[in-house]
DSSP file (Angstrom, degrees, kcal/mol; ACC not computed):
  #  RESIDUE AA STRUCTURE BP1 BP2  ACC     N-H-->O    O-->H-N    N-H-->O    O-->H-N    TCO  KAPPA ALPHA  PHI   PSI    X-CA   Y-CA   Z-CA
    1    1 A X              0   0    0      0, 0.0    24,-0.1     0, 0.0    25,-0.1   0.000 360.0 360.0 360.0 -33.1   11.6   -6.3   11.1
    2    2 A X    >   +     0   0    0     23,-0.7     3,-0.7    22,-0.2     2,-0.3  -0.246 360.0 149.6-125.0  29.9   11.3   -6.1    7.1
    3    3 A X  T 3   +     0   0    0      1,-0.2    25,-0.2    22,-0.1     3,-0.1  -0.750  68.8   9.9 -78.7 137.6   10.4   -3.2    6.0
    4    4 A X  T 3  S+     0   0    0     23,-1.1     2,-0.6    -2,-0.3    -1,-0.2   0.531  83.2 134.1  67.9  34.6   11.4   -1.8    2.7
    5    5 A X    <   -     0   0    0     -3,-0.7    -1,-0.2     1,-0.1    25,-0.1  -0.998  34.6-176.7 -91.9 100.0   13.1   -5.6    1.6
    6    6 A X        +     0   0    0     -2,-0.6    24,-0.3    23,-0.3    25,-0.1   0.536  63.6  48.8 -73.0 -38.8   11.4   -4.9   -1.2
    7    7 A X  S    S+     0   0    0     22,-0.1     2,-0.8    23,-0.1    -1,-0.1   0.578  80.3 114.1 -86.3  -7.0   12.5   -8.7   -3.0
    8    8 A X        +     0   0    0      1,-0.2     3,-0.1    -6,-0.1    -3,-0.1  -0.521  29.0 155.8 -87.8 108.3   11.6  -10.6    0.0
    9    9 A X        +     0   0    0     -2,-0.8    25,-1.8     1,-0.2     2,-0.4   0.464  58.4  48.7-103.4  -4.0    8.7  -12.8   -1.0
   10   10 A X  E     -a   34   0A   0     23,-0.2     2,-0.4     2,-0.0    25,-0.2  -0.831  56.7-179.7-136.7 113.5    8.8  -15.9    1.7
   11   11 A X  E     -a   35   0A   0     23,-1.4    25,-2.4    -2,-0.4     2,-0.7  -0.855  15.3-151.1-106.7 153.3    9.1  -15.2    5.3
   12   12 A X  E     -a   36   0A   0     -2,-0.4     2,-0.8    23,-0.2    25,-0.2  -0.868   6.2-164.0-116.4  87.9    9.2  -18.4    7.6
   13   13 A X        +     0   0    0     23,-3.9    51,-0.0    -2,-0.7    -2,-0.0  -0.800  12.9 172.5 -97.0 126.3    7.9  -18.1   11.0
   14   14 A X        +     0   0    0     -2,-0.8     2,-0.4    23,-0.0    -1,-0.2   0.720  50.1  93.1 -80.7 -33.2    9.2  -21.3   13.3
   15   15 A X        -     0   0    0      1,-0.1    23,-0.2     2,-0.1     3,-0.1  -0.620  51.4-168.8 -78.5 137.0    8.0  -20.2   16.6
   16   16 A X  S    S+     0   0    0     -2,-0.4     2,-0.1     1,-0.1    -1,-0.1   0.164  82.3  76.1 -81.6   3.0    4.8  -21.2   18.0
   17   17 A X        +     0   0    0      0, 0.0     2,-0.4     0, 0.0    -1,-0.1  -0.596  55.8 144.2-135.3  42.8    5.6  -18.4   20.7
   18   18 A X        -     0   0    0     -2,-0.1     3,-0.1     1,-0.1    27,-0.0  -0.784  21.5-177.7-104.7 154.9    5.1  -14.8   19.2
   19   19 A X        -     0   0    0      1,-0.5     2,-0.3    -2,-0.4    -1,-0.1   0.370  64.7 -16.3 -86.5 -31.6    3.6  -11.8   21.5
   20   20 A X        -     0   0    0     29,-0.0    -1,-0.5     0, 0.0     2,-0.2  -0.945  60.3-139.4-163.2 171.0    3.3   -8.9   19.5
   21   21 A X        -     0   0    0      1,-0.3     4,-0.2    -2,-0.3     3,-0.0  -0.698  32.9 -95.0-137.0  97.9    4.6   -8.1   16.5
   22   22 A X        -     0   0    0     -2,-0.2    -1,-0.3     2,-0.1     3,-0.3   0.688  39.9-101.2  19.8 175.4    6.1   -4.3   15.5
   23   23 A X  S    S+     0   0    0      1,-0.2    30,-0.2    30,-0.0    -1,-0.1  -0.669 107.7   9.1-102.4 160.8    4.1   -1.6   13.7
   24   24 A X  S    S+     0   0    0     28,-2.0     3,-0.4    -2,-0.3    30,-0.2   0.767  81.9 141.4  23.3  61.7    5.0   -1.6   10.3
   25   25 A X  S    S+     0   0    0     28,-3.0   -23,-0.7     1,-0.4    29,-0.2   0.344  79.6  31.4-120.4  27.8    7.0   -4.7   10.3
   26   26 A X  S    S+     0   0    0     27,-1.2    -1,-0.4   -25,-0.1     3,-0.3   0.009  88.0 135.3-129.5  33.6    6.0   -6.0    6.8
   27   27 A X  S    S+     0   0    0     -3,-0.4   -23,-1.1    26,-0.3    28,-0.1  -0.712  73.6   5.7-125.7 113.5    5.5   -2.4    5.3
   28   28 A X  S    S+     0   0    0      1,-0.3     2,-0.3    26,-0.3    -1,-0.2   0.121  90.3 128.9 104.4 -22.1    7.0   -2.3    2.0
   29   29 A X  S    S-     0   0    0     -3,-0.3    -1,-0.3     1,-0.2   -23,-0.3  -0.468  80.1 -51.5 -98.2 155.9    8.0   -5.5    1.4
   30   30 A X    >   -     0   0    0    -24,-0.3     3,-2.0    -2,-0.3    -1,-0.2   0.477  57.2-140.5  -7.7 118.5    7.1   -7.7   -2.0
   31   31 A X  T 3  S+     0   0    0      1,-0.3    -1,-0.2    -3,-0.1   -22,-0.1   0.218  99.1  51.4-105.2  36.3    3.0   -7.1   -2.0
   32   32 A X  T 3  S+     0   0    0      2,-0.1    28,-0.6    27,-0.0    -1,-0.3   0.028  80.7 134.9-105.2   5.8    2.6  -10.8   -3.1
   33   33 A X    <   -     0   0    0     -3,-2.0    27,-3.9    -4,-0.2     2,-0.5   0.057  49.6-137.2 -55.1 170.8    4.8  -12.2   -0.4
   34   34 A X  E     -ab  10  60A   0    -25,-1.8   -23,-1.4    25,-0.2     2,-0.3  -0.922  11.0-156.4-129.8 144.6    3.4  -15.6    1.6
   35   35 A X  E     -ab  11  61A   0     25,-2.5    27,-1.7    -2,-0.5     2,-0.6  -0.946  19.0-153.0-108.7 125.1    4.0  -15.5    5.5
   36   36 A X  E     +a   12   0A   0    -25,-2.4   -23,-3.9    -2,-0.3    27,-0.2  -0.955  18.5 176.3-126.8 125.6    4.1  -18.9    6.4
   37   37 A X        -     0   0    0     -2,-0.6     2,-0.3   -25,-0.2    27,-0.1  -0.251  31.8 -79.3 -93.1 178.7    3.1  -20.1    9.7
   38   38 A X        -     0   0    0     25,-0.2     3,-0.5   -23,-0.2    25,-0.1  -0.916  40.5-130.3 -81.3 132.9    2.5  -23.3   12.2
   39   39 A X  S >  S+     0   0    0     -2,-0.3     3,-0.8     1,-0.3    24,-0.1   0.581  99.6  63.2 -57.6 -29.9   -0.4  -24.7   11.8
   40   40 A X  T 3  S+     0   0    0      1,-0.2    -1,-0.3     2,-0.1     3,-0.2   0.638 110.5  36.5  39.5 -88.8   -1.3  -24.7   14.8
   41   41 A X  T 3> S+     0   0    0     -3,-0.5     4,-3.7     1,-0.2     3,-0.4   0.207  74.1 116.9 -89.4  18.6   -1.3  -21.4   15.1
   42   42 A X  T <4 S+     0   0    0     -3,-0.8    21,-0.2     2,-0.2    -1,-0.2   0.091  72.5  48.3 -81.6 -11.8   -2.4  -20.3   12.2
   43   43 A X  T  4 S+     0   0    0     -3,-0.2    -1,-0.2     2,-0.1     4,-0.2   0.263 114.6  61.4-124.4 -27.2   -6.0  -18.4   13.1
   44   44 A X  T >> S+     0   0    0     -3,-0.4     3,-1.8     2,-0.1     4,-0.7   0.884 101.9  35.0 -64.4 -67.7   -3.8  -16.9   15.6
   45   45 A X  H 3X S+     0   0    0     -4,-3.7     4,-1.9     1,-0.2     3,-0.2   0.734 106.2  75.1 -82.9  -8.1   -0.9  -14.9   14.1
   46   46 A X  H 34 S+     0   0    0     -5,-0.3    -1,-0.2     2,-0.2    -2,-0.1   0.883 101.9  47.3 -63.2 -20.0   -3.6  -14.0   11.2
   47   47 A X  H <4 S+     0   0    0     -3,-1.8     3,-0.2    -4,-0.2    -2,-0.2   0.449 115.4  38.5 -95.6   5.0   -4.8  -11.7   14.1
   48   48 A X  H  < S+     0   0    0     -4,-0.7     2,-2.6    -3,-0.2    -2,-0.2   0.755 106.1  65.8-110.8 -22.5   -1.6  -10.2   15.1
   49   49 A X  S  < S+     0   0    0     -4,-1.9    -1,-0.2     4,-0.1     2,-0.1  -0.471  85.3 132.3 -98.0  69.6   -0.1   -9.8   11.4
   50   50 A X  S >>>S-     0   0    0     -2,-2.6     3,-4.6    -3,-0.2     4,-0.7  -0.493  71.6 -59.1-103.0 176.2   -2.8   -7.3   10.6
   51   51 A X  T 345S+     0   0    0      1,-0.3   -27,-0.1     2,-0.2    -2,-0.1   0.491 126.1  50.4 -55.6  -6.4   -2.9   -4.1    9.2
   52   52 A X  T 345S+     0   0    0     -4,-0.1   -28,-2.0     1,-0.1    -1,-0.3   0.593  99.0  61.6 -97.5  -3.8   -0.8   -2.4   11.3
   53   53 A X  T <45S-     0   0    0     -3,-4.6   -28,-3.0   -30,-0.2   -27,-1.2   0.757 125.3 -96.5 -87.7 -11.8    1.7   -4.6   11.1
   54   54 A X  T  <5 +     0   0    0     -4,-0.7     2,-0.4     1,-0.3   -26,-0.3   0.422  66.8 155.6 114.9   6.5    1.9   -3.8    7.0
   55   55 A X      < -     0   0    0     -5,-0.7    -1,-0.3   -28,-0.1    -2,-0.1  -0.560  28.0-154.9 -60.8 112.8    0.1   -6.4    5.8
   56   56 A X    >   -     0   0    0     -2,-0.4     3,-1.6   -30,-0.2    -1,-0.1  -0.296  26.2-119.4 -91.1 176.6   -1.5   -5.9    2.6
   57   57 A X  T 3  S+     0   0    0      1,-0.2    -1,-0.1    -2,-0.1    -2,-0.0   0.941 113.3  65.8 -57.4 -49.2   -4.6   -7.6    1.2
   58   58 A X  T 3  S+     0   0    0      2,-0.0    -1,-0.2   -27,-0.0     2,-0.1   0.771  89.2  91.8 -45.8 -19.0   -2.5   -9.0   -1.8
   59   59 A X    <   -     0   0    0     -3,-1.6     2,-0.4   -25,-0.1   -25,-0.2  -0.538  65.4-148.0-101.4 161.2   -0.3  -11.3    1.1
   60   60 A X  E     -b   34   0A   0    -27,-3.9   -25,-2.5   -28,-0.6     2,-0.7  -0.946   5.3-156.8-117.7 147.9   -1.3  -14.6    1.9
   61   61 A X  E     +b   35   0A   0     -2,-0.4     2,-0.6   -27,-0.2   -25,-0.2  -0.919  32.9 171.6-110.2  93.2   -0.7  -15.9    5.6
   62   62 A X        -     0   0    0    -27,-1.7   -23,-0.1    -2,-0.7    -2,-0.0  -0.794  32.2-100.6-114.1  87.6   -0.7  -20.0    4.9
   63   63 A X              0   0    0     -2,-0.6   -25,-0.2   -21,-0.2    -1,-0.1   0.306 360.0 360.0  23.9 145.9    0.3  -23.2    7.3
   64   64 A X              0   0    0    -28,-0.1   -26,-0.1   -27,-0.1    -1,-0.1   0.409 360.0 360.0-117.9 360.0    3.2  -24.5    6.9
């Protein structure tokens, strides 16, 4: 979904409602960036935004 927006450091997720998420679909992009979630769900999408989705060590996945 982002890959290789290289400047994008803040993605915003609003839905509480996700099912899978892509292969590579943060691959490439800014390797500080914050993914910001619902809290809520927040223990949840840390297990789908995983390393296959492109998530490097450097990003932080935080509450919103």
């Amino acid at each position: 979904a982002f890959a290789g927006c290289k400047k994008l450091k803040l993605v915003t997720v609003q839905s509480k409602k996700i099912s899978k998420v892509g292969k590579n679909a943060f691959k490439n992009i800014y390797k500080k960036a914050v993914i910001k979630v619902p809290a809520s769900k927040l223990k949840t999408y840390k297990k789908k935004f995983n390393k296959k989705a492109g998530i490097r060590s450097t990003m932080k996945i935080k509450k919103k």
